[in-house]
C-alpha positions as CSV (number, residue, x, y, z in Angstrom):
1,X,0.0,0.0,0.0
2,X,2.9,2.6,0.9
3,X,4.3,2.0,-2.9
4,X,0.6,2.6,-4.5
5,X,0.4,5.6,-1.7
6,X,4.0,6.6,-3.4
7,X,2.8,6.1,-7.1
8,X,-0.2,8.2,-6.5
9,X,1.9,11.3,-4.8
10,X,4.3,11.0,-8.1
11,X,1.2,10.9,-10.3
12,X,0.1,14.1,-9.3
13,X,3.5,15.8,-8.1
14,X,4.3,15.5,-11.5
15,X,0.7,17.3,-12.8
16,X,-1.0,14.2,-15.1
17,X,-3.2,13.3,-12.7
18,X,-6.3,15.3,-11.1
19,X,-8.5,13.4,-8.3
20,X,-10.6,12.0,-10.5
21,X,-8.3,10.8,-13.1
22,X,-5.7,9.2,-10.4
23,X,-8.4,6.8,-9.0
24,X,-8.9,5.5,-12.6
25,X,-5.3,5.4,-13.2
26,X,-4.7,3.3,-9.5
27,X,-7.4,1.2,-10.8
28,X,-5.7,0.4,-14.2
29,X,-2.4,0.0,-12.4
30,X,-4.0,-2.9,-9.5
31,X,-5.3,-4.4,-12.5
32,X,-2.5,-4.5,-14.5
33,X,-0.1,-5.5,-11.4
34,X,-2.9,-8.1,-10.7
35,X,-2.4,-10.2,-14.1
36,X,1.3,-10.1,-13.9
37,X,0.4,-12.0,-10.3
38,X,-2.1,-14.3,-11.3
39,X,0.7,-15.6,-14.3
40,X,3.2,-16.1,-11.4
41,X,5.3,-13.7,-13.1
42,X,8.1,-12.2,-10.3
43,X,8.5,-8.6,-9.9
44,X,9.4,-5.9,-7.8
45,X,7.3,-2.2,-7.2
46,X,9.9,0.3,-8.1
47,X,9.9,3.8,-6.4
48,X,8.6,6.4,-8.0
49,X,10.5,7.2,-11.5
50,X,9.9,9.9,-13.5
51,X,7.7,9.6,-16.6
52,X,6.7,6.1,-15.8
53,X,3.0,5.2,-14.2
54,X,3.4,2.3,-13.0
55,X,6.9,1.6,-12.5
56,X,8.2,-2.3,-11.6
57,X,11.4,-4.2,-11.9
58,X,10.9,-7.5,-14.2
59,X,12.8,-10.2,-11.8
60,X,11.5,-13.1,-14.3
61,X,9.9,-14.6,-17.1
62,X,6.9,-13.2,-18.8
63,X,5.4,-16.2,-19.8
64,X,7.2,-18.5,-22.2
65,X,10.0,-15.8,-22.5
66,X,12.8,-13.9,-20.7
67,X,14.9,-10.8,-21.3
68,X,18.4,-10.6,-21.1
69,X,20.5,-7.2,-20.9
70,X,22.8,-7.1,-24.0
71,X,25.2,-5.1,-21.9
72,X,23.9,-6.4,-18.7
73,X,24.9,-8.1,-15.3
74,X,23.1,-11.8,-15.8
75,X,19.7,-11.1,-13.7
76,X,19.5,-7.1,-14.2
77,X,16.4,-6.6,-13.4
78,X,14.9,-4.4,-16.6
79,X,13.0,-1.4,-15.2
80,X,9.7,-0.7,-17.6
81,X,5.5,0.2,-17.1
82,X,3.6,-2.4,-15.7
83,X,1.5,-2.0,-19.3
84,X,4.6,-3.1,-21.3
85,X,5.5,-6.2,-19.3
86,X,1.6,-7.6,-19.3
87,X,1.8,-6.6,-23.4
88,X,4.9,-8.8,-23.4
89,X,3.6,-11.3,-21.4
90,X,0.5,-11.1,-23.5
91,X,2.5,-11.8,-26.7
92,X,4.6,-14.1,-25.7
93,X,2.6,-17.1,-27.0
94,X,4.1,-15.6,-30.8
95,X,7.9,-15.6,-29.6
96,X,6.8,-19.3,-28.4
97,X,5.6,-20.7,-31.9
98,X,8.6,-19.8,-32.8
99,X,10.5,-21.6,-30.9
100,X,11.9,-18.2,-28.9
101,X,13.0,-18.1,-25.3
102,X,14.6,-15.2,-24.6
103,X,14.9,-11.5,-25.8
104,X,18.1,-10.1,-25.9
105,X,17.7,-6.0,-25.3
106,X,19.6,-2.9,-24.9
107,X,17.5,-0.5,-23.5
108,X,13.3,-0.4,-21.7
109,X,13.2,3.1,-19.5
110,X,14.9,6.3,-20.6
111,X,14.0,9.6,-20.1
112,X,15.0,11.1,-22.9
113,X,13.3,12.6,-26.0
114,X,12.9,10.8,-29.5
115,X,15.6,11.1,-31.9
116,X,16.0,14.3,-33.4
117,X,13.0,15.8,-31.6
118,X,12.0,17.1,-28.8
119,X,8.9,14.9,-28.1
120,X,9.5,12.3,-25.4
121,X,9.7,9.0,-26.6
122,X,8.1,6.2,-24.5
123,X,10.8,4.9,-23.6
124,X,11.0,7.6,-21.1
125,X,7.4,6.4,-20.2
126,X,8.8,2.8,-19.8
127,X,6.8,1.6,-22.3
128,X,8.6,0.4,-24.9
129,X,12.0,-1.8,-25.7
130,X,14.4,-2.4,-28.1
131,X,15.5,-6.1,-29.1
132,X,18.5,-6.7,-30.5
133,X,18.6,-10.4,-30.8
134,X,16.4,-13.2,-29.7
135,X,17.4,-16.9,-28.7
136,X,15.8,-19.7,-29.6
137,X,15.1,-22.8,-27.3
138,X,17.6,-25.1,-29.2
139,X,20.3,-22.0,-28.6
140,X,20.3,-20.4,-32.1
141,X,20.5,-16.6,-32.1
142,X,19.1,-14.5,-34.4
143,X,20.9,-11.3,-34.7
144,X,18.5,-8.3,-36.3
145,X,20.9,-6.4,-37.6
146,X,22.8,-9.8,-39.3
147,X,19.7,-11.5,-40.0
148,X,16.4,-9.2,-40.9
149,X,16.3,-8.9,-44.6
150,X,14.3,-5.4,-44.9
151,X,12.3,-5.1,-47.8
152,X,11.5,-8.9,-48.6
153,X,7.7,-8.3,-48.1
154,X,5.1,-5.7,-47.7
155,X,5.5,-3.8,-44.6
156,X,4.4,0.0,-45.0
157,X,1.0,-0.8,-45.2
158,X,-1.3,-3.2,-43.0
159,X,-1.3,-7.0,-45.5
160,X,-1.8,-10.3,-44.7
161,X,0.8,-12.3,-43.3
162,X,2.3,-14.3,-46.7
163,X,2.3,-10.7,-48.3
164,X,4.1,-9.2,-45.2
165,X,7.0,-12.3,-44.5
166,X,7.5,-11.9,-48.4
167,X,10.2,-13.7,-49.1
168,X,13.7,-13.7,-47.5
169,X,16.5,-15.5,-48.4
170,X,17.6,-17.5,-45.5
171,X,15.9,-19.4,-42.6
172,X,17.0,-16.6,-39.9
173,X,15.1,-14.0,-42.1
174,X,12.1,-16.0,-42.3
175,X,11.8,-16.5,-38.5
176,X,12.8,-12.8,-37.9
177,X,10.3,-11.3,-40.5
178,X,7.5,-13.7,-39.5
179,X,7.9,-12.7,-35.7
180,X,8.1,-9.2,-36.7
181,X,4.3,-9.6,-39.0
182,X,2.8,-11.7,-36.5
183,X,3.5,-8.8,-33.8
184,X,2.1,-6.3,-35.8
185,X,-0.9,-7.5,-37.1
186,X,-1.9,-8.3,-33.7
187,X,-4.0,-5.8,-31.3
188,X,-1.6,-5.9,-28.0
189,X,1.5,-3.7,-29.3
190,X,0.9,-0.2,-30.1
191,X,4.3,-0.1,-32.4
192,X,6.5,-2.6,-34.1
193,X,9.7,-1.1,-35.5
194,X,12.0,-2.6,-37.2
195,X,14.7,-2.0,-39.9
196,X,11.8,-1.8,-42.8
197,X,10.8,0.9,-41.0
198,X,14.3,3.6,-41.0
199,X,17.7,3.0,-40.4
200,X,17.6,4.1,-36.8
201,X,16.6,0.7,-36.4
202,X,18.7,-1.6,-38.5
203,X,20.1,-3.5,-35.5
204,X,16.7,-3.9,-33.6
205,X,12.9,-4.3,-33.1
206,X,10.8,-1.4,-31.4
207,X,8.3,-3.0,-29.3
208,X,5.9,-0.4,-27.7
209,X,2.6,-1.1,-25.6
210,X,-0.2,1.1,-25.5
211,X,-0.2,3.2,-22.1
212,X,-4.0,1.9,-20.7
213,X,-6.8,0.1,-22.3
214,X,-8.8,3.5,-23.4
215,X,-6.2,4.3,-25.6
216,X,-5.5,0.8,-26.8
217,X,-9.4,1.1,-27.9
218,X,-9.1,4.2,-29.6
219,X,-6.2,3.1,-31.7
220,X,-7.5,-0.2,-32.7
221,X,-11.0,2.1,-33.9
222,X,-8.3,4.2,-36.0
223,X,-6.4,3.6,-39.2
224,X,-2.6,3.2,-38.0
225,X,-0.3,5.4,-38.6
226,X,3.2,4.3,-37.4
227,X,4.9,6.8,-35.3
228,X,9.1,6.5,-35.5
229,X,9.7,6.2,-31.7
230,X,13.1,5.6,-31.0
């Protein structure tokens, strides 16, 4: 209770929350912390960070998968929204048709603006990440910025999945392409960057959650329009 009691006073120390609106935000974030509970997934509250709602440390796996600091100590625990752990947790059943086990990442929270703008990115909201590489359950790794073969299918506008894997040249293309469609055509991420996308992001995947279910609504009712994040 001290840590929701902590969130709250952020929430409206930092101005985006009125009365009204923080009681419908502490209900969001009970339910969101309540699903990573009920799928046994282990985290800690984190205090009060800047930018970020609902603040937690991911101390491991989100379903079938785990993440793994490309830089990292083994067992860093990454620092994100509770919204973009349950959107990971909520797509992991794609990384596990695959055959993938963990996500290999450089960077979740930042407070920092996009690049070359002045707008915040949400990574400084802790809702998005940036995959590198991911590893397979037999060991393989497939490296984004080695394997993705930009351009081998339709990506600009929304297709259907044949149209948007294309076709690559090489198993690893294949699986990282067909990871990459299957992520986007479904409703749980807000944004799925990759190297098709601009060559800020040749070496990784953008993978942003919505910030709260209203909004996830709103932009599933709307044509999408991919925003750059970085």
């Amino acid at each position: 209770m001290r840590a929701r009691r902590l969130r709250i006073a952020c929430l409206v120390a930092l101005g985006c929350a009125g009365p009204s609106s923080t009681a419908r935000a502490d209900d969001a974030d009970r339910a969101c912390l309540d699903a990573l509970g009920a799928a046994k997934v282990a985290f800690d509250d984190a205090p009060p960070t800047k930018g970020v709602r609902t603040p937690i440390l991911v101390r491991g796996a989100l379903g079938s998968i785990t993440l793994r600091a490309r830089d990292g100590r083994p067992g860093e625990a990454p620092l994100m929204d509770c919204g973009l752990a349950r959107a990971l947790l909520d797509v992991a059943p794609i990384f596990d048709a695959a055959g993938i086990r963990t996500l290999i990442y450089s960077g979740a929270y930042a407070y920092r603006a996009r690049r070359g703008g002045t707008k915040l990115s949400e990574h400084a909201h802790g809702l998005a990440i940036d995959v590198h590489a991911f590893v397979a359950r037999d060991g393989t790794l497939y490296d984004v910025r080695r394997d993705f073969e930009p351009g081998a299918g339709v990506w600009t506008t929304v297709a259907e999945l044949p149209d948007c894997v294309g076709h690559p040249g090489t198993p690893a293309g294949r699986v990282l392409r067909t990871l990459a469609c299957r992520l986007r055509a479904g409703s749980t991420l807000r944004e799925v960057i990759t190297p098709d996308d601009n060559s800020d992001h040749a070496d990784h995947f953008h993978l942003e959650a919505f910030p709260d279910a209203a909004t996830r609504a709103r932009g599933l009712l709307s044509p999408r329009i991919p925003v750059i994040d970085d």
